[in-house]
N, C-alpha and C positions, 0 to 999 in steps of 0.2 A: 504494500500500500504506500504510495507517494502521499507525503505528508508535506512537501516543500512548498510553501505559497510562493510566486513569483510575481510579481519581484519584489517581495517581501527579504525574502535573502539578500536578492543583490542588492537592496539597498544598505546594508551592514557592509560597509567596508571589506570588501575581500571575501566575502562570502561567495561568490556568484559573479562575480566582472564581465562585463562581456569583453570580449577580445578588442584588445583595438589595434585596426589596421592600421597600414602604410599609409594607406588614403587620409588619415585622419590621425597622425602618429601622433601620440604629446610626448615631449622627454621627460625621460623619467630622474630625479634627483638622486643622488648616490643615500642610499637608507642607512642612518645612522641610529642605533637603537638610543630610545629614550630612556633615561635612567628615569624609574618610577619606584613609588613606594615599594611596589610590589617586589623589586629587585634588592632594593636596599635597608628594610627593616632588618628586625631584629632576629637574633639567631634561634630564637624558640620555634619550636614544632610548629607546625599549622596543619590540622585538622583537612579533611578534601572537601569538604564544604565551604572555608573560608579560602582554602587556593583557586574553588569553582568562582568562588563572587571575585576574587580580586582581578580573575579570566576575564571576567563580566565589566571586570570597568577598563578593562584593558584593549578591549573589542575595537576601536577607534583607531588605536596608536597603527602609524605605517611598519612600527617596525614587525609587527606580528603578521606581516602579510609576505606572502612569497609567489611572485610570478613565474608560473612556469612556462617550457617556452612555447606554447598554446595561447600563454594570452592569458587564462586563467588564471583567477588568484586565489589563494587559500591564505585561512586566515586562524595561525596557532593557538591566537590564545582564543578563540568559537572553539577549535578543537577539543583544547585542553580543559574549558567548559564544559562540556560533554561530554569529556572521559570522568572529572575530577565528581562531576554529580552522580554519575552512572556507578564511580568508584564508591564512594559516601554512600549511595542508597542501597547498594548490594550490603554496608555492616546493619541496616537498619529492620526493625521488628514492624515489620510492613503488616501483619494481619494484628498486629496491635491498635490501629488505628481504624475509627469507622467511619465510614466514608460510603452514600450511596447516590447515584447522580441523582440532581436536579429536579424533583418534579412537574415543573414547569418545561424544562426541555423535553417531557416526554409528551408532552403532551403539541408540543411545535409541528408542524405537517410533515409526511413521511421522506417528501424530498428533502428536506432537512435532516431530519429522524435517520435515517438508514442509509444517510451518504456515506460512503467509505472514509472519507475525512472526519466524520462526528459516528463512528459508531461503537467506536474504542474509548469512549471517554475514561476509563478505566485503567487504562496502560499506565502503566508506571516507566519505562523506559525514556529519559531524556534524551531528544535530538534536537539537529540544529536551530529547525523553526524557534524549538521552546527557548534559545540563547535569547533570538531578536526579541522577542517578549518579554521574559526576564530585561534585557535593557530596555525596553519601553517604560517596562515597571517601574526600572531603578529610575531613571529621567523624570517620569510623572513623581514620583513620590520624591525627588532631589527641588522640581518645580514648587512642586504644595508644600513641603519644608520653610523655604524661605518666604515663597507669597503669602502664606498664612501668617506669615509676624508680621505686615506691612498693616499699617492704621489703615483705618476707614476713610476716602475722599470726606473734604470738609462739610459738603450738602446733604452729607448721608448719617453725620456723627447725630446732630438732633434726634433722629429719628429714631438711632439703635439703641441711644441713652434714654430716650421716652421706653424702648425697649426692658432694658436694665433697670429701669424705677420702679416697674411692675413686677419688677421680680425673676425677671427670664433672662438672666445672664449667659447662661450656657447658648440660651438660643439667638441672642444678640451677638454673643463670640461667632456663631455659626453662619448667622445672616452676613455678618463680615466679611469671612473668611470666604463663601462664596462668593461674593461680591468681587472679592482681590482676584479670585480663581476666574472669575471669567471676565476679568478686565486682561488679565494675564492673557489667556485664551484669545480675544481679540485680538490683541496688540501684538502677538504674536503668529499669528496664520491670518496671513489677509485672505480674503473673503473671494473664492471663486464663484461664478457663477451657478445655481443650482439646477441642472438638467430636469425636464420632466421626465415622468417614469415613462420608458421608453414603449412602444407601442408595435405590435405585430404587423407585418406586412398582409395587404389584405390578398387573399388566397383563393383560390377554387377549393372545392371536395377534395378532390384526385391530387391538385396541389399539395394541400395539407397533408395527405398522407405519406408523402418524398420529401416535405420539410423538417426543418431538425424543430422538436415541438419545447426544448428546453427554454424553461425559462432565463429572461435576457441576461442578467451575471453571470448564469452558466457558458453561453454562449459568446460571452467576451463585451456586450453591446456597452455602450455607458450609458451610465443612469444616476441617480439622484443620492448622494451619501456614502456610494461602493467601490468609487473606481481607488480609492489608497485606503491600509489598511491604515491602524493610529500611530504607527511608529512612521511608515512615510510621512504620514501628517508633520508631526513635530519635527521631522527631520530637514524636510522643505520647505518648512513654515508656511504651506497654504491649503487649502481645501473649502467645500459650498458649508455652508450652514449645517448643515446634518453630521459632516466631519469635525466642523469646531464644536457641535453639541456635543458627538461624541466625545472628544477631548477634556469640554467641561464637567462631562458627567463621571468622565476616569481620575479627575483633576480630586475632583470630590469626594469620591471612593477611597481614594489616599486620606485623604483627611478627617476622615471617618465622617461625612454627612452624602445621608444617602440622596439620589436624584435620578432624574429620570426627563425621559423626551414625550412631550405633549402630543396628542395627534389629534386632526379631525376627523372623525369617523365619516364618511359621506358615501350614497348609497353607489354616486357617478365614478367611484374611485374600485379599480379591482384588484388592483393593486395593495388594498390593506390602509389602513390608515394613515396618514400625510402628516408627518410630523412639523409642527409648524412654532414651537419653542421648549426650552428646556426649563427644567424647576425644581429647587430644591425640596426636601418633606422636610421642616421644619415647625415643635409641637402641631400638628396635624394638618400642619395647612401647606400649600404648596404655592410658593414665591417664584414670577417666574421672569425669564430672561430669554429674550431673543436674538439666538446670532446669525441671524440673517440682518436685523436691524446694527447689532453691536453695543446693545443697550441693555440694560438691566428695567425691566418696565417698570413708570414711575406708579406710585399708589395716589390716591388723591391728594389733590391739591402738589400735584407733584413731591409728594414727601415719602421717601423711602422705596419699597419695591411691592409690588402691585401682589396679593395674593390671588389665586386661581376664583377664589369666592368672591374677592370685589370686582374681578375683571368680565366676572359674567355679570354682577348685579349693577355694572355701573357703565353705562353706553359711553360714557364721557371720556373715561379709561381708555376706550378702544378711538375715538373719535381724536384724542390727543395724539393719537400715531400718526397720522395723516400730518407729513409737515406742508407749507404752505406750498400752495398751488399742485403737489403732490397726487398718489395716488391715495384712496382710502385703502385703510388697514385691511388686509384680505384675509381677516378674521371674522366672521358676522357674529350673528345673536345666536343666528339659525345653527353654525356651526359650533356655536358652545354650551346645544344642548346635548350634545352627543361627544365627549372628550374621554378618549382613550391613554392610560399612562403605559407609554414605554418602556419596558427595562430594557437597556442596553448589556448583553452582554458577549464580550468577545468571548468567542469558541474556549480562547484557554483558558481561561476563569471559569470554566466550569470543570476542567480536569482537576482529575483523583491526585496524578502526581503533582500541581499547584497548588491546591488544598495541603499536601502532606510536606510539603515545601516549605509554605508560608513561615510557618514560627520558625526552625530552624535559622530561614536564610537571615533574619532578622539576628539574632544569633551570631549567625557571621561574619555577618558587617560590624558589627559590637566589635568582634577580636580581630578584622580585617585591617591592611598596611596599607590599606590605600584613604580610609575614612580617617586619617588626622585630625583632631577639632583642632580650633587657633584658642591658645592658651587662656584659660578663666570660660569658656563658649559652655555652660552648664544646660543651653535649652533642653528639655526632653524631643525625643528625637520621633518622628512622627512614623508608626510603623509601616512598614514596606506589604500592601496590599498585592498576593496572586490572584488569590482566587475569591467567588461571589457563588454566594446561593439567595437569586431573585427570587424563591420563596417565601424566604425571611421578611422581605419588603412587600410584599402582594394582599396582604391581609390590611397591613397599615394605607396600602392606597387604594384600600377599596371603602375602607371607613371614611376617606375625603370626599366631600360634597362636589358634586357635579363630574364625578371620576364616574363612566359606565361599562369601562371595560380594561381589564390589566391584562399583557400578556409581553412577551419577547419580543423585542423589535427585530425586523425580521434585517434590518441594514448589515446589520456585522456579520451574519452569516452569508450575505451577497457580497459583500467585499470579499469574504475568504472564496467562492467558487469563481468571483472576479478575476482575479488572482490569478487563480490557476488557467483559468482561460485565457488568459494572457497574452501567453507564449503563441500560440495559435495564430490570433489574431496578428499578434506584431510577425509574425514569418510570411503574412498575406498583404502586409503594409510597409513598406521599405522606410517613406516619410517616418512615421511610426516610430519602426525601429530605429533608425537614426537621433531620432529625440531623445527615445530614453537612454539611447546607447552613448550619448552626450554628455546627460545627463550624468551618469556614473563617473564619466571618466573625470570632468567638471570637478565631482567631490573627491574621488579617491586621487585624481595628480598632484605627485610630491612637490613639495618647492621647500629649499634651506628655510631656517630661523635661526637667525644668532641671539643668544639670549646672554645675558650681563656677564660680570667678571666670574670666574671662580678658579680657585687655587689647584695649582697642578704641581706635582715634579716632575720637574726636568732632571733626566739622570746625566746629562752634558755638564750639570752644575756642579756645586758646591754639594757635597752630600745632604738630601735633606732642605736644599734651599728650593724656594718656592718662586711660581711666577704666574701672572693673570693673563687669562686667556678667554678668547670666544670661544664658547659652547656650540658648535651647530646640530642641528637636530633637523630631521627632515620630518614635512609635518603637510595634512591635507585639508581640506576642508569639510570631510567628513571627521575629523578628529576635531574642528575649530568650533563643529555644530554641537558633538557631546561637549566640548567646553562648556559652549554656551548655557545647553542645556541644565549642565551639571551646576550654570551658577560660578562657575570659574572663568571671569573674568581678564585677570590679571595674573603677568607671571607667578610663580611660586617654587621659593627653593630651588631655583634653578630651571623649573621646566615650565612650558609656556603656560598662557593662557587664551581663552580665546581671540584676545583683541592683538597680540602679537601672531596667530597664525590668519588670522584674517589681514593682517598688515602683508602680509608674506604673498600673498595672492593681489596684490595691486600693482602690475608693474606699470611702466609709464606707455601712453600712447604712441612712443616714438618706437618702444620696445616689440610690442604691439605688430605695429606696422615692419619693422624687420624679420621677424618671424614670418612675418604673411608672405614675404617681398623676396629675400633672400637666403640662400641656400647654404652661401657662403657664410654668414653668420651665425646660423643654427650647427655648422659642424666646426666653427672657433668655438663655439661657447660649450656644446653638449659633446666635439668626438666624432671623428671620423664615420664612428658608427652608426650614426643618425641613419635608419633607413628611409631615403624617401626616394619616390617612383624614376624611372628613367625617363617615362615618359613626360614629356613638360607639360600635356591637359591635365594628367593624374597628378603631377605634380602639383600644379599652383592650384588645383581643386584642395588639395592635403594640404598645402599652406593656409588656402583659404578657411579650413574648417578649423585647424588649429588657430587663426586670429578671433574665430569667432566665441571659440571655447574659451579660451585666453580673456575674452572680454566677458563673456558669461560667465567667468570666474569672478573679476574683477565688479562685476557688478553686484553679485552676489557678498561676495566682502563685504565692497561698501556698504551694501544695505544693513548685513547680519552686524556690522562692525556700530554703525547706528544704532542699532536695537540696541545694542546690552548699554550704551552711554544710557537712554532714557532706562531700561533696567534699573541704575543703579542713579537715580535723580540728576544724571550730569546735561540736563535740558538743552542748553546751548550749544554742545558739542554734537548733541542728536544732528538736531538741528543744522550744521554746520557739515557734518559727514554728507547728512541728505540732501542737502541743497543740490549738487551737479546731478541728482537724478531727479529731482523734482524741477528743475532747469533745464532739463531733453539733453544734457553732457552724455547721456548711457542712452541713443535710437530705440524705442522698444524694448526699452526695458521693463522687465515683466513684474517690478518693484513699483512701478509709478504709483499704484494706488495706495500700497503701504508706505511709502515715501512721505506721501501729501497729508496722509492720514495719521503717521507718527508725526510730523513737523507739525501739524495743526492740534494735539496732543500738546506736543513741546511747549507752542507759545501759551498755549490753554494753562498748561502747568507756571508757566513764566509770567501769568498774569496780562500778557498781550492776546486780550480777545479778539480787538481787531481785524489782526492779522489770523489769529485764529478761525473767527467766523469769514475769515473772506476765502481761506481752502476748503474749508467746509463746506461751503456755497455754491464753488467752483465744481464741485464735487461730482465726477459721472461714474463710480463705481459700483459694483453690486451692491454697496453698502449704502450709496447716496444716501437712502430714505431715513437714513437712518444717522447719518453724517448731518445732513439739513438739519433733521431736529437736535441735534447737539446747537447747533448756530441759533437756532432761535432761542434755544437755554440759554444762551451765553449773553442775549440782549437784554440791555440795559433796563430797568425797569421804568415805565412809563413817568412815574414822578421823578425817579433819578436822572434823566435828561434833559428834563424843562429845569432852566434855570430860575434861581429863586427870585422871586417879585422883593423889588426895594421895600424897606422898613419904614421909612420914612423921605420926605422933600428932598433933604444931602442927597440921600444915597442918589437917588433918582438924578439927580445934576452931575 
């Protein structure tokens, strides 16, 4: 049974590469291994559980990858993940533990039920897939970690503290926290367009019967919430509405508050219920948040966040989503008498070996060389979520008012046969395959980073005398994304951090254009060895695709290098990275919306509304609707703009 989602692998770093030709060579950097924790702790034992996790964060680094000469890349420490957990669970008393699937998943429709992919849920045996997800895990729960300690925006504190007066602190901590978790979520995955559910070719009888009758994610089609699984997601930082929901809803599960995707039941839909916002269950009511809009829905009188009960009893609610001259909110009355709550659950969160996982791995990140704290950091550490049993929750959202139906969102299970379909499709689409095949090489091609001084001997010396030297380290931009991810910003101890291997990936346009251009400078700089075509069409096409990658690096950088400034409140400097792509410096660049949208953020945060409401305004992205109504929040209040009438005769003169 093939268990490998595609290209779920290959997007892990060395997992799965595709080959890259002559036609489109990139040169590759001389790999220097990265000194890491995991290399230079301490000389006590470690357990095959904390050598599998420390595998697990090690997954990124170029140095764990090995190109063979197919083009293929593998990737030791995925390997050594899946030896070192396979190792640890063979010492372990496996019928001690009770564990029986889901019953909610049995009850999911058969083509789900008895796909060869979900019929095992039981298996105990760790393989690769389960690596990428284990790092999904670790990223979301590294993500909810830090966002979760960040305060509450200034317009939302009233509202949590009217919370806390009455006594509901736990649930005012919780309203926050998701609040942070899906502002994170936005700002982080700009906002693709949302496909409709994709619709059958209309057929004769006899037709149908020589048609492939699988439903459309089997059959590779796109569609609405399926086409990246959640680790693509966070890894490319983008996807429609249904994929940032998922994300917020994973975001949450880390943080221990449960949540779930809203749908409208409608009878013209055959496709299953439409999900159309996510929301949290807090004491029994359900607050909710639209990322299609990018907004947290406001509750009346725009104070706080809008519960599922005010938002049916109060038309006003819904009539506030409409920004001006806009469309109305394509929510009705009609459709919120019939409101179906989602659970979102990915395939592996409901296996037996992630369940039997969970407390352990926890465990070994506690004794693991790669999880440092920085000296006096006593936070309690927010446990590391595998596995879900949507049972647990199903009873609690059936007791919420205006909830008519609970069941499995069926989205996560069409991403995984998505997936698989994949491959298919892309071998019948050349455009296609090129994109993605881009794409990869884009993250995983090496380029140096020199990182600060540190002390060496030199045995040429004095015995024992020392001298300062650059480090260089060879480093990718799928290792600069788990930085990011991981909240590691800035060098440390010597080894980078995201904002220096994104610095590493901006070469200049003069550079650029000599790679594109000449032949002769590419074997000065990389080596005789550089293969590239005899023929000069195949040739300067292979340069050509190389300046494009090169800048589809470079723009990528800049963007991801942007983000973590506002990450970490450095507003101006956002700002300042984004500018040449919010300026058209990067043609088509595929950031322009997140660009406009974090800068407009930045001044927001800076106090320059202005300039804020005027990108906001300017606004044509899938999020527009939702971007406008940010700019009319931000206007001035009707008496704060009329200046004040004189006091008296003086003033007036």
């Amino acid at each position: 049974m093939n268990k490998n989602y595609w290209p779920a692998g290959l997007a892990c770093a060395g997992l799965a590469i595709l080959s890259v030709t002559t036609t489109g060579c990139v040169p590759r950097a001389k790999t220097i291994t990265e000194t890491t924790s995991t290399s230079t702790g301490s000389a006590r034992s470690v357990d095959e559980l904390t050598l599998g996790f420390e595998s697990l964060r090690n997954l990124n680094n170029p140095a764990a990858t090995e190109r063979g000469a197919d083009g293929i890349v593998s990737n030791s420490s995925a390997s050594r993940a899946v030896f070192y957990l396979n190792q640890w669970l063979a010492r372990q008393d496996i019928d001690a533990f009770q564990w029986q699937s889901d019953p909610m998943f049995e009850k999911t429709p058969q083509s789900i039920r008895k796909h060869p992919v979900f019929a095992q849920l039981d298996q105990l045996d760790y393989t690769l897939p389960d690596v990428t997800y284990l790092q999904q895990c670790l990223w979301l729960n590294d993500i909810a970690q830090r966002t979760t300690q960040e305060p509450a925006p200034a317009a939302l504190q009233p509202w949590l503290q009217e919370i806390e007066k009455n006594g509901k602190i736990e649930a005012a901590n919780q309203l926050r926290q998701a609040e942070r978790l899906f502002d994170w979520t936005v700002r982080n995955i700009q906002l693709n367009p949302l496909l409709p559910p994709p619709k059958g070719p209309q057929l004769t009888a006899e037709e149908a019967k020589k048609s492939d009758n699988r439903p459309p994610p089997q059959r590779g089609v796109p569609g609405p919430g399926y086409q990246q699984l959640p680790r693509q997601t966070l890894l490319y930082g983008e996807g429609d509405s249904w994929e940032r929901g998922r994300i917020f809803i994973q975001l949450c599960r880390q943080a221990g508050i449960p949540a779930v995707m809203l749908g409208m039941v409608r009878d013209t839909e055959l496709a299953g219920p439409q999900a159309w916002a996510a929301a949290v269950l807090v004491e029994e009511e359900l607050y909710l948040f639209d990322p299609q809009l990018g907004i947290a829905i406001p509750g009346p009188n725009r104070q706080g966040i809008a519960t599922l009960t005010e938002f049916v009893a109060d038309e006003s609610l819904r009539t506030a989503l409409q920004p001006p001259e806009g469309e109305p909110y394509g929510v009705t009355a009609e459709d919120l008498q019939n409101v179906a709550a989602l659970l979102e659950a990915q395939p592996e969160t409901l296996y037996r070996r992630m369940a039997f996982l969970e407390e352990p791995i926890n465990n070994a990140r506690a004794h693991s060389r790669t999880e440092q704290r920085a000296e006096g950091d006593d936070r309690p550490r927010l446990e590391i979520v595998l596995a879900y049993r949507p049972t647990e929750l199903e009873p609690k959202l059936r007791r919420v008012k205006h909830i008519s139906t609970v069941g499995l969102w069926r989205v996560p299970f069409e991403a995984v046969f998505y997936s698989m379909a994949l491959p298919e499709v892309v071998a019948k689409q050349p455009e296609l395959a090129m994109r993605l095949q881009e794409r990869e090489i884009v993250l995983n091609k090496e380029e140096m980073v020199y990182l600060g001084d540190k002390q060496t001997v030199d045995r040429s010396l004095v015995e024992g005398q020392q001298q300062k030297v650059r480090t260089p380290r060879s480093v990718t931009l799928n290792q600069g994304r788990d930085y990011f991810l991981r909240g590691r910003f800035e060098d440390l101890d010597g080894r980078p951090g995201a904002r220096s291997v994104m610095l590493s990936f901006r070469p200049s346009a003069q550079e650029i254009e000599l790679h594109e251009s000449s032949p002769a400078y590419l074997r000065a700089k990389y080596g005789e060895h550089v293969p590239l075509p005899e023929d000069p069409k195949q040739r300067a096409l292979g340069l050509m695709r190389m300046g494009r990658m090169m800048r589809s690096a470079k723009n990528n950088s800049t963007y991801w290098l942007a983000l973590s400034y506002f990450e970490t409140g450095e507003y101006a400097n956002a700002i300042e990275w984004l500018d040449p792509i919010v300026r058209g410096e990067f043609p088509d660049s595929p950031w322009l919306d997140g660009a406009r949208y974090i800068t407009a953020r930045s001044y927001e945060a800076l106090g320059k509304t202005d300039q804020a409401r005027e990108l906001y305004l300017a606004d044509e992205s899938p999020q527009a609707a939702g971007n406008k109504l940010r700019a009319e929040w931000l206007k001035p209040p009707v008496d704060a703009a009329k200046p004040e009438k004189p006091t008296d005769e003086s003033e007036k003169k």
